[in-house]
C-alpha positions in Angstrom: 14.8 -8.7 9.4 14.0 -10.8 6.2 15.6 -10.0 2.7 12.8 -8.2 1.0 13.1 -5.0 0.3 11.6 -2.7 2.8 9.5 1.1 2.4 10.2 2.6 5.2 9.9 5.8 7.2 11.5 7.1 10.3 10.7 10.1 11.9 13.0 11.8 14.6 11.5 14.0 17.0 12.8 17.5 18.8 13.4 16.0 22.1 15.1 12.9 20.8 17.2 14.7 18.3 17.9 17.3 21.1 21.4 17.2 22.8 23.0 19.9 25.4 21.7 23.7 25.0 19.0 22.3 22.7 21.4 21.5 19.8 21.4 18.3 17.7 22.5 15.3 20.1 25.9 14.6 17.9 26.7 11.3 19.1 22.6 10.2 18.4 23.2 11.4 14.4 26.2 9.5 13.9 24.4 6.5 15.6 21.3 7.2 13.5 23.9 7.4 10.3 25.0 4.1 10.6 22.1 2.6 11.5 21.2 3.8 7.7 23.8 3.0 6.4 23.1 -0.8 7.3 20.0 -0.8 5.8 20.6 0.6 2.7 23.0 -2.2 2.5 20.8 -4.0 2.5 19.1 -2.3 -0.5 15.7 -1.3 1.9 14.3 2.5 0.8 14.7 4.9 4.2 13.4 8.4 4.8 14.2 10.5 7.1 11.9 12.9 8.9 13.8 14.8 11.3 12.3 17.4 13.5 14.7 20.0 15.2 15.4 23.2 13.0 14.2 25.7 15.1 15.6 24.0 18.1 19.2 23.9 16.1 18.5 27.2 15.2 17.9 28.5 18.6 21.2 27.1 20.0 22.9 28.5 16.9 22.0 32.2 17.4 23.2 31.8 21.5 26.7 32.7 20.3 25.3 36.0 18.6 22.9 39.0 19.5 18.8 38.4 20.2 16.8 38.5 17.5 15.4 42.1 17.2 11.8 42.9 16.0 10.7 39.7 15.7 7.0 38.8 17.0 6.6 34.9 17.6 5.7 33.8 14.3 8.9 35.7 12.7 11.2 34.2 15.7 10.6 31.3 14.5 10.9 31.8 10.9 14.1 33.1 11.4 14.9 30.2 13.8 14.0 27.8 11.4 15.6 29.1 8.5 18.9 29.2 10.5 18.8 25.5 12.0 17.9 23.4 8.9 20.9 24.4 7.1 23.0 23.5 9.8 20.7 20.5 10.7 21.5 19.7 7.2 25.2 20.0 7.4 24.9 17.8 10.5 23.3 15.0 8.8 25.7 15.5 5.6 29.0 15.1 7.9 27.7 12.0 9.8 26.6 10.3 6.4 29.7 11.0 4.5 31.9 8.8 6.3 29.8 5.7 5.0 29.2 7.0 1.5 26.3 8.8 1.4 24.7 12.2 0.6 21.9 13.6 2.4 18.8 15.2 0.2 16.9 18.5 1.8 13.0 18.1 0.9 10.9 20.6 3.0 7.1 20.3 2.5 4.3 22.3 3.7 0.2 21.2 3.4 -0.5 22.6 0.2 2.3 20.2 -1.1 -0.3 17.0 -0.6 -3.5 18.7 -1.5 -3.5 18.4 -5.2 -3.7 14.9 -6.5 -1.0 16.3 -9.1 1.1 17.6 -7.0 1.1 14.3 -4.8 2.0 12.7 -8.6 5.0 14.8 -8.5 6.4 14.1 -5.4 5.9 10.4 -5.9 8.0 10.7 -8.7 10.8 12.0 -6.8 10.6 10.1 -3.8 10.8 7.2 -6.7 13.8 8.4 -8.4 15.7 8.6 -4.9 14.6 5.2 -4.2 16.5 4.5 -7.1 20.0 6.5 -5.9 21.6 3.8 -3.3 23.7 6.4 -2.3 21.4 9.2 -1.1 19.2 9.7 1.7 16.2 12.0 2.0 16.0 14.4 4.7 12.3 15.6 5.0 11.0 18.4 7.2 8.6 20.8 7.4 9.5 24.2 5.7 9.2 26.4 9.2 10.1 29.4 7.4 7.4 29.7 5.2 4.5 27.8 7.2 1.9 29.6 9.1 -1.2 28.6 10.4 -3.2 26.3 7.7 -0.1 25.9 5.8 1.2 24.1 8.9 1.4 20.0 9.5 -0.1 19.4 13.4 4.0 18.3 13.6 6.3 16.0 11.9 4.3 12.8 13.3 1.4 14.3 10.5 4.2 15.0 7.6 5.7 11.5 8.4 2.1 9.7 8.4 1.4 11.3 5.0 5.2 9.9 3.7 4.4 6.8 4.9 0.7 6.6 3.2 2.4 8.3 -0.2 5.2 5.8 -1.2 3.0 2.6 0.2 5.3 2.2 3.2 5.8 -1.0 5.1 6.8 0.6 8.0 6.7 3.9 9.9 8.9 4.0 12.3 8.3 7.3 15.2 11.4 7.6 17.4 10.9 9.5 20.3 12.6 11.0 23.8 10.6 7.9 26.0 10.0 4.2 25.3 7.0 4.0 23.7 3.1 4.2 24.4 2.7 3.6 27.9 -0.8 2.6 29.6 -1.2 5.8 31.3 1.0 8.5 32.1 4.7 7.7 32.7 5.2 10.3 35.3 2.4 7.5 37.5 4.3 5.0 39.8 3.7 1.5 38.2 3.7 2.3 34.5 4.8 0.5 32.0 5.2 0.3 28.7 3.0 -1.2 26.0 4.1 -3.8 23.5 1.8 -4.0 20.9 -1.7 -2.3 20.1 -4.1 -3.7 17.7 -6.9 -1.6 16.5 -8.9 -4.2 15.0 -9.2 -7.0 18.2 -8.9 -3.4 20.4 -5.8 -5.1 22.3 -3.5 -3.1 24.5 -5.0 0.3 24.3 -4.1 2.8 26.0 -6.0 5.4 28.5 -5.9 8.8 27.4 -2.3 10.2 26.8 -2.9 13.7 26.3 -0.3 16.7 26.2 2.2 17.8 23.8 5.8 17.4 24.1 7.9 20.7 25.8 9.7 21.9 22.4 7.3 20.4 20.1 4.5 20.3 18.8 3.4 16.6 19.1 2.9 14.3 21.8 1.5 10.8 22.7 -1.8 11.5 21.0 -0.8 12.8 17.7 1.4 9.6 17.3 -1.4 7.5 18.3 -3.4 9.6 15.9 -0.9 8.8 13.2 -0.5 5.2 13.8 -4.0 4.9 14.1 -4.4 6.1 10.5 -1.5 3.6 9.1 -2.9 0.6 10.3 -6.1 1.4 8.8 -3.8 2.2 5.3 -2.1 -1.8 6.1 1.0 0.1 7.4 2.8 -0.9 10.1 3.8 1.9 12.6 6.4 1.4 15.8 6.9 4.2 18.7 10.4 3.8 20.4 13.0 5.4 22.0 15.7 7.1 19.4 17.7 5.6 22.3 17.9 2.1 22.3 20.9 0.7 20.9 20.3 -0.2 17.2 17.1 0.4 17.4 15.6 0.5 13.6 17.0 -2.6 12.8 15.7 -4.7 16.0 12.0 -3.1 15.1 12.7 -4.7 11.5 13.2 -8.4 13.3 10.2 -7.5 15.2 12.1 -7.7 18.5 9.7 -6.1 21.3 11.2 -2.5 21.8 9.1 0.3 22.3 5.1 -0.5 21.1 4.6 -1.8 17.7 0.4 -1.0 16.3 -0.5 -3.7 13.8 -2.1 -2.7 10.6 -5.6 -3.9 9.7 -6.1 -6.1 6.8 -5.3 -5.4 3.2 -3.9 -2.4 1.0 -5.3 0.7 -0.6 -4.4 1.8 -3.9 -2.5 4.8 -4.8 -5.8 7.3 -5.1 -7.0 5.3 -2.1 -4.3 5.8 0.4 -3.6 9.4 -0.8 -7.4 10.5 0.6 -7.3 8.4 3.4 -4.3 10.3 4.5 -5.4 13.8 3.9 -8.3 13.4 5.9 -7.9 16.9 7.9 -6.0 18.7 5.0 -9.1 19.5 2.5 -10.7 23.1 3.6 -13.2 23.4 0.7 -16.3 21.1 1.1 -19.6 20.5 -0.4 -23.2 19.6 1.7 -25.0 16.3 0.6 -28.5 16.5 1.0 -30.2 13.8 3.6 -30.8 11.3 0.4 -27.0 11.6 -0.8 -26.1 11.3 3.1 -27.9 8.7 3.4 -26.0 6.7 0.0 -22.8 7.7 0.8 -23.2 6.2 4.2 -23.6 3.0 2.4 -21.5 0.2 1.8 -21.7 0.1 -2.1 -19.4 2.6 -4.7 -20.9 5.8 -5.0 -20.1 9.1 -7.3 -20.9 12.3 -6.4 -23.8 14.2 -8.8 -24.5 17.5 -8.1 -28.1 16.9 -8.1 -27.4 15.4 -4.3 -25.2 18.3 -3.4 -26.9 21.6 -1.7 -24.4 24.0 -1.0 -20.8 24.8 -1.8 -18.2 26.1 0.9 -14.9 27.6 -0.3 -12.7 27.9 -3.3 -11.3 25.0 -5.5 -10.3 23.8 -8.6 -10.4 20.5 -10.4 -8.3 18.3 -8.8 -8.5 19.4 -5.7 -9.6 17.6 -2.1 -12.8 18.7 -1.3 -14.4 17.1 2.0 -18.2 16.0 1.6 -20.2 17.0 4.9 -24.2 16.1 5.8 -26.7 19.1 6.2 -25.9 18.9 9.7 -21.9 19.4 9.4 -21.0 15.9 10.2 -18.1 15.0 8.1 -19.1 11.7 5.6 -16.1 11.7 3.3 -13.7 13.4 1.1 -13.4 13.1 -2.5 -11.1 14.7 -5.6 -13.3 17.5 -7.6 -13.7 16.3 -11.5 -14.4 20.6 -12.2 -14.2 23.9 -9.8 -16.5 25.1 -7.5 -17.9 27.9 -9.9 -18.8 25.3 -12.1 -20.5 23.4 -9.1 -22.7 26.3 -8.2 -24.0 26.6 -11.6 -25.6 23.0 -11.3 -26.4 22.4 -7.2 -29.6 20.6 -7.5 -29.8 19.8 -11.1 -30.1 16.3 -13.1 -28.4 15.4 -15.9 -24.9 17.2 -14.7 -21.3 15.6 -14.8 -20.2 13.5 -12.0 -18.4 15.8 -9.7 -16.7 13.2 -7.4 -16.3 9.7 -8.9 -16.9 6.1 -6.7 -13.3 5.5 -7.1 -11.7 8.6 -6.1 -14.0 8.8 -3.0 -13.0 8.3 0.5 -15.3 7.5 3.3 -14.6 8.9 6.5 -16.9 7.3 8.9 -16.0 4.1 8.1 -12.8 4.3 9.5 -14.0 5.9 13.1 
C-alpha cells in the first residue's frame, strides 16, 4: 500500500459477518475494527457496508417469544429493525477502543434516483471524509424496503457507494475465497486471481445461485464488479477471513480475485447514470431515426421530436431510461422537465431538449 490517499469501500456480507446461532461473528468485528483503524491512520477514506440486521435480529429475538402476526414481509421488518441497532452497537463497542465512532446511514433506491438527492448524499459522505475519527456504517434500511424500493443486496448498495464518491477501490468480503472457475463444491477448483474484462482474462463459467441467508451470490458480485471496472474502479472479492485482509488487497498481494478496471474515469453526472442502470422505472421510446443516433458514437441530446411514447411518472430531474420501439434498452438519461410536459410535445420540432448529450448514458456500449 502506497501513501496516497485512498476511496475506498468494503462491503461485509451475511454469511461472513455471521457467527454462532446467526449472530454477528464477535471476534471477526473486532478484527474488521482494527483493520480500520489502521487505515484511517493512515488518513485513507473507508466505508463500511455491512450486511447482517435481520440475521442479528433473528438471533436477538431467540431469547424472547415468536413473532406473532407477522406475514414474511413484516417478519422481516421487524427482524431488521431489531438487528441494526444492535448491529450498530456491535460495531460502536469494537471501534471505541481505537478512538472511533461509528455513523448509521441506511439507504433505500429512491435515495440514488434523483440527481439532487445523489448531491446530498455526496455532501455527507464528503463531510465524514473529513471527520478522522468516524466511520460510516451503510446498510440497507430493511424496515422500510419493499419490493422496488429494494437494492438486489448490499453487493448493488456498495457498487453504487463506490461509483458515488469516485472510489479507488471496492472491496466485497465474503464467506469463501473469491471467484472460483466453476463451482467450489467441484473436485479440482480453484480460485481465480485476477479477471480482466477488457483482454477477457480469467473469466469465469457461470456461477449462479444466491447465498443461503442472503440475497446475493457469485453473480451479483460479478455483476457489480463488472460495472466498476467499466466506472475505472477497482473491485476485489475475498474471504472476510484472511488474516489482515483489506490491507494486503491495498499492496495488491494475490488474495481472493482482484477485476481490473478499464481505462479512464467518468465524471461525477457520468458515473452516477452509469451506476443506476437498473434503478430508473420511468422511460421514454425513441423512434427507429433517434435509435439509430443514439446508437452512435458521437454526443447526442434527447428532442422530443425523436421520442414516441412516454411510460410512467417523473419529474425533472429524475432518471428516465430511453428504450427503442422494440423495448431494447439504448440508454438512460436525467429529464430537463416532467413527463406531462413530455406528452404535450412527443413528435413536435422546435421543443426544449429533454435529455442533454452530457447527462446521457449509453447502455449498449458497455454490454
Amino acid at each position: 500500500m502506497n501513501d496516497r490517499k485512498v476511496n475506498l469501500v468494503v462491503k461485509i456480507g451475511t454469511l461472513a459477518l455471521s457467527g454462532v446461532g446467526g449472530a454477528p461473528n464477535i471476534a471477526l468485528l473486532e478484527q474488521l475494527a482494527a483493520q480500520i483503524a489502521a487505515l484511517k491512520k493512515l488518513h485513507h477514506n473507508v466505508i463500511i457496508v455491512s450486511s447482517g440486521a435481520v440475521g442479528t435480529g433473528r438471533a436477538l429475538n431467540k431469547k424472547h417469544a415468536a413473532l406473532k402476526h407477522c406475514d414474511d414481509v413484516a417478519e422481516r421488518q421487524i427482524l431488521a429493525a431489531l438487528g441494526q441497532a444492535q448491529l450498530m452497537t456491535l460495531y460502536q463497542a469494537q471501534l471505541a477502543p481505537h478512538g472511533l465512532l461509528a455513523a448509521q446511514i441506511l439507504l433505500t433506491k429512491q435515495d440514488f434516483r434523483t440527481r439532487d438527492h445523489h448531491k446530498h448524499m455526496t455532501h455527507l459522505f464528503a463531510a465524514l471524509e473529513q471527520q478522522p475519527h468516524i466511520v460510516p456504517i451503510v446498510n440497507e434500511n430493511d424496515s422500510v424496503t419493499v419490493d422496488e424500493l429494494m437494492f438486489t443486496d448490499n453487493d448493488e448498495l456498495a457498487g453504487l457507494l463506490a461509483a458515488m464518491i469516485n472510489a479507488d477501490r471496492l472491496i466485497i468480503l465474503s464467506h469463501i475465497k473469491g471467484v472460483y472457475d466453476r463451482s467450489p463444491s467441484d473436485a479440482g477448483a480453484t480460485v481465480i486471481p485476477l479477471i480482466d474484462w477488457q483482454t477477457k482474462s480469467g473469466m469465469p463459467a457461470d456461477i449462479k445461485g444466491k447465498s443461503p441467508g442472503g440475497r446475493g451470490g457469485m453473480t451479483s458480485k460479478l455483476g457489480i464488479a463488472r460495472k466498476m471496472a467499466a466506472l475505472g474502479v477497482r473491485a476485489h472479492i475475498a474471504s472476510a477471513h484472511e488474516e489482515n485482509v483489506i490491507a494486503r488487497l491495498l499492496k495488491d498481494e494475490a488474495v481472493g480475485t482482484t477485476i481490473l478496471p478499464l481505462p479512464g474515469k467518468r465524471n461525477a453526472v457520468k458515473r452516477w447514470l452509469a451506476s443506476e442502470i437498473n434503478l430508473a422505472p420511468a422511460s421514454v421510446t425513441a423512434n427507429a431515426c433517434l435509435a439509430d443516433i443514439i446508437r452512435g458514437v458521437d454526443p447526442v441530446s434527447l428532442l422530443p421530436v425523436g421520442i414516441s411514447a412516454v411510460t410512467g411518472a417523473f419529474v425533472k430531474g429524475d432518471l428516465v431510461q430511453v428504450i427503442d420501439e422494440k423495448g431494447k434498452r439504448l440508454a438512460l438519461g436525467v429529464a430537463r422537465y416532467d413527463a406531462t410536459a413530455l406528452r404535450r410535445m412527443l413528435g413536435k420540432k422546435q421543443q426544449p431538449v429533454f435529455i442533454h448529450y452530457d447527462q446521457l448514458h449509453r447502455v449498449q456500449q458497455e454490454r
